[in-house]
C-alpha positions as CSV (number, residue, x, y, z in Angstrom):
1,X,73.9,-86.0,13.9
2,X,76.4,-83.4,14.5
3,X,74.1,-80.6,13.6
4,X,71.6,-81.9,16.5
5,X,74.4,-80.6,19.5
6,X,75.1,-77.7,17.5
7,X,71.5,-76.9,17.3
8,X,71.0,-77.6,21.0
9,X,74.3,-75.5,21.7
10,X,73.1,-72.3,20.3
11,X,69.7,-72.6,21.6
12,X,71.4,-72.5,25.1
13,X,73.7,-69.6,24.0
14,X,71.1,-67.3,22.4
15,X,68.3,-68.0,25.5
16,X,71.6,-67.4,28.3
17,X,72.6,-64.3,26.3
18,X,69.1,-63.1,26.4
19,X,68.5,-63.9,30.1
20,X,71.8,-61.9,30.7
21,X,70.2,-58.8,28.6
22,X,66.8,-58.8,30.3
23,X,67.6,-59.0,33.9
24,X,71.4,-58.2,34.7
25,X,71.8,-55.3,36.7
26,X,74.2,-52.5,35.5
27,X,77.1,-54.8,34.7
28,X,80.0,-52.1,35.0
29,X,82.8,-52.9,37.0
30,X,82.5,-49.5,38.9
31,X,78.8,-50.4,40.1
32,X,80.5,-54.0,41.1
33,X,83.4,-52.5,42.8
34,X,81.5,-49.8,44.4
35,X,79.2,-52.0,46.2
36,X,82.3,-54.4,47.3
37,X,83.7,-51.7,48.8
38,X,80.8,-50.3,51.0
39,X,80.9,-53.8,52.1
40,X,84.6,-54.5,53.1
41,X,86.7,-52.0,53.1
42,X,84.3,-48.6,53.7
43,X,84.8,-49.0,57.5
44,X,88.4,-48.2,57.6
45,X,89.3,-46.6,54.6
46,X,88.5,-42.9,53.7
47,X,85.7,-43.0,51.3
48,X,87.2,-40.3,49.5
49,X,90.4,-42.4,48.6
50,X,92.8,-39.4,49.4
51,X,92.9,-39.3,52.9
52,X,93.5,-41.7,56.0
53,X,91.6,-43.2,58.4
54,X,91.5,-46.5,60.3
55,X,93.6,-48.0,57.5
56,X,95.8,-45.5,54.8
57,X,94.3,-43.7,51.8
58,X,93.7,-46.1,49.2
59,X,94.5,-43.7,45.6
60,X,97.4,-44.7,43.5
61,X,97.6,-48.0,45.6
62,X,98.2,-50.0,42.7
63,X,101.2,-47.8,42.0
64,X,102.3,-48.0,45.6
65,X,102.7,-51.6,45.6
66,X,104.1,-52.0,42.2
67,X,102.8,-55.4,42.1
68,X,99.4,-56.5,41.4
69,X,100.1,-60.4,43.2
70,X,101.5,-58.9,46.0
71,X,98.9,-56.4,46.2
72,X,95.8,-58.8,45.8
73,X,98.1,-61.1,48.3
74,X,98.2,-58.4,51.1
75,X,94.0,-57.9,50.5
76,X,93.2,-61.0,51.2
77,X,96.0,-61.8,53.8
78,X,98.1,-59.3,55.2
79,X,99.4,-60.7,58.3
80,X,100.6,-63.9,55.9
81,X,102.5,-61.3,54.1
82,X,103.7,-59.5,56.8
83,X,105.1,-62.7,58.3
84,X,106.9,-63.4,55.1
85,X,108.7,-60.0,55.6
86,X,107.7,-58.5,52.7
87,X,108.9,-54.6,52.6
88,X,105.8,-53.0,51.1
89,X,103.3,-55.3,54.3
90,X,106.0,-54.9,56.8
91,X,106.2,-50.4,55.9
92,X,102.4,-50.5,56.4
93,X,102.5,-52.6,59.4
94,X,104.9,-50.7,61.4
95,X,102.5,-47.7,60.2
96,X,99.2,-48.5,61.5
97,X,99.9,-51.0,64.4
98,X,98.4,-52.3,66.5
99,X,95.6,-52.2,64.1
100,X,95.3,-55.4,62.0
101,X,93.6,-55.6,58.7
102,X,91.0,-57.6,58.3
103,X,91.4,-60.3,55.8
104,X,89.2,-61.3,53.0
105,X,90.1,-64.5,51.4
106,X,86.7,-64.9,49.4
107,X,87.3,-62.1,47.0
108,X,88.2,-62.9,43.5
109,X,90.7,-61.7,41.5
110,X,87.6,-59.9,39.9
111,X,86.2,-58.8,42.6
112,X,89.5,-57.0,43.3
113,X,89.6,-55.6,40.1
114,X,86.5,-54.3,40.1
115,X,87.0,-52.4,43.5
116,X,90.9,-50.9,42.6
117,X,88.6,-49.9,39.3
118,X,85.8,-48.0,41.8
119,X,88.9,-46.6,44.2
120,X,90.8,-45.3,40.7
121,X,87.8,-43.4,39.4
122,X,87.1,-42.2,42.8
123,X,90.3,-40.5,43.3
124,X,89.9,-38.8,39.9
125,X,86.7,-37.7,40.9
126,X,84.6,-39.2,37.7
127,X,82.6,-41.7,39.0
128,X,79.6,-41.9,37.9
129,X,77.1,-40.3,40.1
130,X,80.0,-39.4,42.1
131,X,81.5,-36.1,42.8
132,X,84.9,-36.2,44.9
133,X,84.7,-39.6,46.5
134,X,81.3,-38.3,48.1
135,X,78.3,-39.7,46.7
136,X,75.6,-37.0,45.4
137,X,72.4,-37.7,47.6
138,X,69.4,-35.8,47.9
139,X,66.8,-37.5,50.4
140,X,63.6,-35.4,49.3
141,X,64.1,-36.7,45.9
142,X,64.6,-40.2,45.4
143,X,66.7,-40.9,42.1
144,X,64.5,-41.4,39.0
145,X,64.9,-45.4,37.8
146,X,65.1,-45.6,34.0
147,X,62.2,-48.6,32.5
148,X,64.2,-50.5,30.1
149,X,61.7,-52.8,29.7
150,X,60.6,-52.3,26.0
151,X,64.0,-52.3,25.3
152,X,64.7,-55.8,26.6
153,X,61.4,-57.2,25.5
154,X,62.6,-55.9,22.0
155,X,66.0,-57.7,22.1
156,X,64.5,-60.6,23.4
157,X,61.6,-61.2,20.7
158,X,64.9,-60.7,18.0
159,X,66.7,-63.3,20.3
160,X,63.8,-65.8,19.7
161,X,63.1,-65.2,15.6
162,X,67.2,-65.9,15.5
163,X,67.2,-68.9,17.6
164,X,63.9,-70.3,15.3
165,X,66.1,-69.3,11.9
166,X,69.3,-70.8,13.1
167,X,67.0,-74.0,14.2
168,X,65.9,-74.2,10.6
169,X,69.2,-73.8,8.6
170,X,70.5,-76.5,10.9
171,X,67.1,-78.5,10.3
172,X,67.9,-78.4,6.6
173,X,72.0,-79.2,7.5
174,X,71.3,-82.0,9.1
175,X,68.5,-83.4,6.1
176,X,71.3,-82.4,3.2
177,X,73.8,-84.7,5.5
178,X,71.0,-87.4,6.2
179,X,70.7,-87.8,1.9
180,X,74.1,-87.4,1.7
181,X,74.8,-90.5,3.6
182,X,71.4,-92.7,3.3
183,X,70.3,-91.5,0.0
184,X,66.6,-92.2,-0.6
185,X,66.8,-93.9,3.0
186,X,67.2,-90.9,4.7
187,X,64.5,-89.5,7.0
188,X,61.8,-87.0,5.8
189,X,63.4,-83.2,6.9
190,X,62.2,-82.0,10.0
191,X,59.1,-78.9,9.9
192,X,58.8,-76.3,11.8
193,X,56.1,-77.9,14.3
194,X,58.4,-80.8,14.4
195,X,61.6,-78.8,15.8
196,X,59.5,-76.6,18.0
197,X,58.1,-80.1,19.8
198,X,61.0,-82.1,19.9
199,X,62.2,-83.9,23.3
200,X,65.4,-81.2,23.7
201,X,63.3,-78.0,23.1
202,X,60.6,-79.0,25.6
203,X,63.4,-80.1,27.8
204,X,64.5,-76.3,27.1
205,X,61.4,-74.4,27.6
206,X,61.0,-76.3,30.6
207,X,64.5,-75.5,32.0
208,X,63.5,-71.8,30.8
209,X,59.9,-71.8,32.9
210,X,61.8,-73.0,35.7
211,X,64.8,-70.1,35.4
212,X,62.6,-67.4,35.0
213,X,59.5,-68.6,37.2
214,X,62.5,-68.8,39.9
215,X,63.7,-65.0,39.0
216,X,60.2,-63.8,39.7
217,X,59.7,-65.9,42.8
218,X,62.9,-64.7,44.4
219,X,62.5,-60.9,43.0
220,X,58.8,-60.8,44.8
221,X,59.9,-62.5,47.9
222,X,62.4,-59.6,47.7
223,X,59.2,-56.9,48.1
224,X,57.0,-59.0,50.0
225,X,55.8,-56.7,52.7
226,X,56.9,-53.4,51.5
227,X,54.5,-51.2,50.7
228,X,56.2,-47.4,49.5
229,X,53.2,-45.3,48.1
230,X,50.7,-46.8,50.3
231,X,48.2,-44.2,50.8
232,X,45.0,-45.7,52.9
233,X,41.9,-43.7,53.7
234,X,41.5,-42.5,57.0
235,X,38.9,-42.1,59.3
236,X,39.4,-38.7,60.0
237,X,40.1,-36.6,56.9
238,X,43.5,-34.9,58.7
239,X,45.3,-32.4,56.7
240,X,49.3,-32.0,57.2
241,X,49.6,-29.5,54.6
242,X,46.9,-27.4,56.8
243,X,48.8,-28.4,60.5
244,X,52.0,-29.2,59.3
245,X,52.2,-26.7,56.4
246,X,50.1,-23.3,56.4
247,X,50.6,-23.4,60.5
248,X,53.7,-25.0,60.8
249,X,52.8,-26.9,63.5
250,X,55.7,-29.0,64.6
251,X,55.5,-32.3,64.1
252,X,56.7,-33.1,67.5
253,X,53.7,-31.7,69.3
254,X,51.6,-34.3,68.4
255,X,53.6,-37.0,68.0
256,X,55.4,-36.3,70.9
257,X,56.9,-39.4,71.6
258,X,59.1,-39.2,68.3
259,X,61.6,-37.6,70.6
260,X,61.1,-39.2,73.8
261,X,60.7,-43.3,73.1
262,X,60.7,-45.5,70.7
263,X,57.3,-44.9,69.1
264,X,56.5,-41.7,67.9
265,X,53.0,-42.3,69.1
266,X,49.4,-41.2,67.2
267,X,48.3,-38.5,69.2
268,X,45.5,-38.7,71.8
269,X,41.9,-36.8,71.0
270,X,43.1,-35.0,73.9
271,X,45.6,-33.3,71.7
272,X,43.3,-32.6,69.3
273,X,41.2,-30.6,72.0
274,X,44.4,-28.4,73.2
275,X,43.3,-26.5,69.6
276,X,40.7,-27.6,68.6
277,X,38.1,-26.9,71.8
278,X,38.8,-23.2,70.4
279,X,38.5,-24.0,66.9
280,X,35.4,-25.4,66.2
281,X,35.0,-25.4,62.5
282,X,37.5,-26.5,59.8
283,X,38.8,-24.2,56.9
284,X,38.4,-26.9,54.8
285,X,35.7,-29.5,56.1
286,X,33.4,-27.1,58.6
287,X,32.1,-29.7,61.0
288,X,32.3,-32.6,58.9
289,X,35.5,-34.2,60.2
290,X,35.9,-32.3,64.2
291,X,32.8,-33.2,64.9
292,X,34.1,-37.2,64.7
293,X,36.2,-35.7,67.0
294,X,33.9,-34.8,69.5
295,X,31.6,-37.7,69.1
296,X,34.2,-40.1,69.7
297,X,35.4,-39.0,73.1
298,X,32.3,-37.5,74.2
299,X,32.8,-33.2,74.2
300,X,30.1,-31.1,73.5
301,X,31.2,-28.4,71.4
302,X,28.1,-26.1,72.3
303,X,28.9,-26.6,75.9
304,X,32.8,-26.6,75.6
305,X,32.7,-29.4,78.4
306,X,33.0,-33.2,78.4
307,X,29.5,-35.3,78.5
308,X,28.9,-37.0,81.8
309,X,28.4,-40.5,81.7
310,X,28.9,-40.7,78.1
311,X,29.9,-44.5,77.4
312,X,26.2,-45.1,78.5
313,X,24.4,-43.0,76.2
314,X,22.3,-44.3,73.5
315,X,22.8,-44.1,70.0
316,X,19.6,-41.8,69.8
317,X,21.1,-39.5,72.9
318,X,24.4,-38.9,71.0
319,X,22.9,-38.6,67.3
320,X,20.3,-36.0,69.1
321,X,23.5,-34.0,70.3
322,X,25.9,-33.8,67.3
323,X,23.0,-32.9,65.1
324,X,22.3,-30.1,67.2
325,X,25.7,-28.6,67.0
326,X,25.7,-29.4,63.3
327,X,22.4,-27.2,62.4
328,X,23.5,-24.6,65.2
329,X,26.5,-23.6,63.4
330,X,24.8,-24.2,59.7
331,X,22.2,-21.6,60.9
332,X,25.0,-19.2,62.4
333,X,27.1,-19.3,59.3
334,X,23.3,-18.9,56.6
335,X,21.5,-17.2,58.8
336,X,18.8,-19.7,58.6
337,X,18.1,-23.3,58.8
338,X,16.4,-25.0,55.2
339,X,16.4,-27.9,53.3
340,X,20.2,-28.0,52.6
341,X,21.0,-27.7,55.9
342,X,18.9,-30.6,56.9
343,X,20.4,-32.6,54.4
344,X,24.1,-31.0,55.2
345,X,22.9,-32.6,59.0
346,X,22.1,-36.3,57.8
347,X,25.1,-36.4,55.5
348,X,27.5,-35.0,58.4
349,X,26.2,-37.5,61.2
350,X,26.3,-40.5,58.6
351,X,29.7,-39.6,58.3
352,X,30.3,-39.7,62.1
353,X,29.1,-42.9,62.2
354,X,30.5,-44.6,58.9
355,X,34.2,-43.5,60.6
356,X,33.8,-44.3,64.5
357,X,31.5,-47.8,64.2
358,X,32.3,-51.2,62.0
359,X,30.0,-53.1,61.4
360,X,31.9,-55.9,59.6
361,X,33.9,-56.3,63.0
362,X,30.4,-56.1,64.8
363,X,31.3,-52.2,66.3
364,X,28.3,-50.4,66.3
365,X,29.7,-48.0,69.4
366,X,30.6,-44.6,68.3
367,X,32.3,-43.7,71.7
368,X,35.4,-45.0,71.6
369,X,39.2,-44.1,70.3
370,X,39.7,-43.4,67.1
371,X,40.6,-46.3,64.8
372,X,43.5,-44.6,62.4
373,X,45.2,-46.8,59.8
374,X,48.2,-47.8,60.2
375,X,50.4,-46.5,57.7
376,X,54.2,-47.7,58.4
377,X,55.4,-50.9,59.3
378,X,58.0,-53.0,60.0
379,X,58.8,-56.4,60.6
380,X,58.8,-57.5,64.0
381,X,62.5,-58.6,64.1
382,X,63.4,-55.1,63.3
383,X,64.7,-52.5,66.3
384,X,63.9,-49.4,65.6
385,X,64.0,-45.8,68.0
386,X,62.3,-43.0,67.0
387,X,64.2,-41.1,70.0
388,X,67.0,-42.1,69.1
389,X,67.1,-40.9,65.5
390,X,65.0,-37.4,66.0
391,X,67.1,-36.6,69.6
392,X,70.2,-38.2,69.3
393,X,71.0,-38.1,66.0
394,X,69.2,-34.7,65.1
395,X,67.4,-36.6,61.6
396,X,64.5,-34.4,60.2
397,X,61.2,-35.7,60.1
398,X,61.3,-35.7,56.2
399,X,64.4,-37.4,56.0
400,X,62.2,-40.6,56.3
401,X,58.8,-39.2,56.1
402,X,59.0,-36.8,52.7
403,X,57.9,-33.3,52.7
404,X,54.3,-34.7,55.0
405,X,53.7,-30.5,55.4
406,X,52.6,-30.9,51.3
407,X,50.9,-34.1,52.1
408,X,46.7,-33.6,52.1
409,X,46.7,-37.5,52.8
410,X,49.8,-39.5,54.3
411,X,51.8,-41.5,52.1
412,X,54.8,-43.7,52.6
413,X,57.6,-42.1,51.4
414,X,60.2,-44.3,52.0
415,X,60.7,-48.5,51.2
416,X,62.1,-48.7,54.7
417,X,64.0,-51.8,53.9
418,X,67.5,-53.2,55.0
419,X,69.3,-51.8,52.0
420,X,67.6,-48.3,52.2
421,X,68.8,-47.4,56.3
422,X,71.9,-49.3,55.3
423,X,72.4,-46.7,53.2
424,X,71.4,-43.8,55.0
425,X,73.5,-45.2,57.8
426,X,76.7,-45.3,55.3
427,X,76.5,-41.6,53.9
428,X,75.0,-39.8,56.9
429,X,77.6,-37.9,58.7
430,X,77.2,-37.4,62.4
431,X,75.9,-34.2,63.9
432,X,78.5,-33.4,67.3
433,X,77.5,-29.8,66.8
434,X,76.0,-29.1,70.3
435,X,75.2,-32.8,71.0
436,X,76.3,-34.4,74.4
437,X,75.2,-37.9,73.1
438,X,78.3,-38.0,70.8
439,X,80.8,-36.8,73.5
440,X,82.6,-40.1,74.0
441,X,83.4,-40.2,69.8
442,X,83.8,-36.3,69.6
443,X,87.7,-36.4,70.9
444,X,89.0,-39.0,69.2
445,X,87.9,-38.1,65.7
446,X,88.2,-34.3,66.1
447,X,91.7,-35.1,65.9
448,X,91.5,-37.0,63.3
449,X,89.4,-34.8,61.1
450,X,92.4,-32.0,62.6
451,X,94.7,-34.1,61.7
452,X,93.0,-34.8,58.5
453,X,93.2,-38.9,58.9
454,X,89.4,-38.5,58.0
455,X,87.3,-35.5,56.5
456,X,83.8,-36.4,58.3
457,X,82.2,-39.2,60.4
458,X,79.3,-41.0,59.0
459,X,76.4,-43.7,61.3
460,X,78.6,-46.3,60.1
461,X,81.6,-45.8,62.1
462,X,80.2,-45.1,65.4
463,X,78.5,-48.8,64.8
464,X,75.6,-48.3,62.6
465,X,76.2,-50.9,60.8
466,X,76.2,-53.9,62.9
467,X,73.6,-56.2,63.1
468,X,72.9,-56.0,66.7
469,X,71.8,-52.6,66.2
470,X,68.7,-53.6,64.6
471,X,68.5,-56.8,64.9
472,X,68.3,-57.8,68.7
């Protein structure tokens, strides 16, 4: 029957259409056009569109050229065009040569459109989430995402009751043709249960299990191993907001080799003792939490001095110590020693021993280094320099971290994925402010900026972009 493709048809139409609703992206031509341009032109053009750089400022181009071909010609080959002799390729040429442009035959005619669309409303200045060609970023606050979840969910339940109305109304078409042409021969019409488990809508459902299952699949392959928001417990219950925050202790002291190497290390107990062998007892813990501390590298706080021959004490010997200096400075601080402080005692030294001994892993040692959790982490084919970022390029800890001086417990703040330093590297201009690192780029594009070919100089073109970079 005719009705039979047409019902098929629509099926297809209405679950496509729906598919396109719940997971497309923001479909604008802008957002299209913006992203095509990071990725191909944003290395030699000026991202504010009015001013030159590598290649010449990119506003009123259309206009320039007069003609769209030619234009879209020149964008995908422009030394073909210049060896045709054409006047508009040949003027830019003798411009900017030596310098040749790279060419970019892939890009379709809307993909074209779309970035001349981002360039146009650039220039303006009324981009969306643009201001002047420069992008409005804030690092401390990531932008809020907007759930439109219900919303598609909603659209897509209305999708389905259409789809199972139209299926009828052709159901009953195709039994009105059926009588028309066999009379009383014709076949019995079709129910509901009998259209919902024919052979093309299983074939349909099945095709649609297999789209979106794939969606999912791909979309959580995507995230697999990133972890922003993880928040473990620690050992050791370490305050930033008290170090970091109320005593602005730089975060450099202790993890010193932020600035020096690639790692910016955990800090030694050693470090720990460089304070803390003068201050005994937290403001906020007592001697809950230094006193894993001590125990785990072997100082006695009562006799400010390291133990001798302490990897060979027993269990008994260093419970016999800790306790000691527990109820020492319990009976300092109440004047006297009772049953809370007894139990204040247990409680503190089970604590000790619940952080520095595992007994899943078969650790029952409390001397020994401190076992912190490891909060960041990142694939093993990644390259990435701690020195190189806090020394060299002058980042601030929070930049990547968040604002850790308000953090009671550390958090990842960041995703810390491709896209993301991608993206830091693309709108993160370069610091030559009192910074020998950068002398050998500081010349040439001071006279630019002078010159005003260029009005700043972000990671991406001293080379932060390349894949070598990271990827060695």
């Amino acid at each position: 029957m005719i009705y039979k493709r047409l019902n098929y048809s629509i099926l297809v139409l209405v679950f496509t259409f729906s598919l396109s609703s719940l997971f497309a992206q923001d479909p604008a031509a802008i957002d299209a056009g913006k992203t095509l341009f990071k990725n191909n032109c944003a290395s030699c053009h000026n991202k504010n569109m009015k001013d030159k750089m590598t290649g010449p400022a990119l506003a009123d181009v259309q206009a320039r050229w007069g003609d769209d071909k030619a234009l879209y010609d020149w964008i995908r080959n422009s030394q073909a065009m210049i060896a045709k002799g054409h006047p508009r390729a040949v003027e830019i040429w003798n411009e900017y040569k030596p310098v040749v442009m790279t060419s970019f035959p892939s890009l379709s005619d809307d993909d074209i459109n779309n970035i001349l669309a981002y360039i146009n409303c650039t220039a303006a200045g009324n981009c969306p989430g643009v201001d002047g060609g420069k992008k409005i970023v804030d690092l401390q606050q990531p932008e809020a995402k907007s759930d439109n979840t219900l919303l598609y969910a909603t659209l897509l339940v209305i999708l389905v009751l259409l789809a199972v109305i139209l299926a009828r109304i052709i159901s009953n078409l195709n039994h009105i043709a059926a009588v028309r042409e066999f009379g009383a021969d014709a076949p019995p019409r079709k129910t509901l249960a009998d259209t919902l488990t024919s052979k093309g809508m299983v074939s349909f459902l099945i095709f649609a299990v297999i789209l979106i299952g794939g969606y999912f699949t791909v979309r959580n392959a995507i995230n697999l191993g990133r972890q922003q928001g993880y928040q473990p417990t620690q050992p050791i219950k370490f305050s930033h907001a008290t170090h970091a925050g109320v005593h602005k202790i730089d975060c450099n002291y202790c993890h010193d080799g932020a600035r020096r190497s690639k790692h910016s290390v955990i800090p030694a107990a050693n470090t720990c003792l460089n304070c803390h062998k003068a201050i005994k007892v937290g403001s906020q813990y007592g001697t809950a939490e230094l006193t894993k501390i001590y125990a785990s590298i072997g100082f006695d706080p009562k006799g400010d001095t390291l133990i001798k021959n302490y990897d060979k004490k027993t269990d008994k010997e260093i419970e016999a110590i800790y306790k000691s200096w527990i109820s020492d400075s319990y009976t300092k601080e109440k004047g006297t020693f009772d049953a809370e402080g007894e139990a204040l005692v247990n409680s503190q030294w089970d604590g000790i021993v619940a952080a520095l001994t595992d007994k899943e892993s078969g650790d029952t040692k409390i001397q020994g280094p401190i076992e912190w959790v490891r909060i960041h982490n990142l694939p093993d084919h990644v390259y990435f320099n701690h020195a190189q970022h806090v020394s060299v390029g002058k980042v601030a800890c929070q930049s990547c971290h968040g604002k850790v001086e308000q953090m009671e417990e550390v958090k990842q703040y960041s995703p810390l994925s491709m896209g993301w330093c991608i993206n830091c590297h693309r709108e993160t201009p370069v610091k030559f402010a009192d910074n020998k690192y950068y002398d050998n780029y500081y010349e040439l594009y001071h006279e630019q900026m002078k010159n005003l070919e260029r009005s700043n100089v972000t990671v991406e073109d001293i080379g932060g972009t390349e894949c070598q970079k990271c990827h060695y």
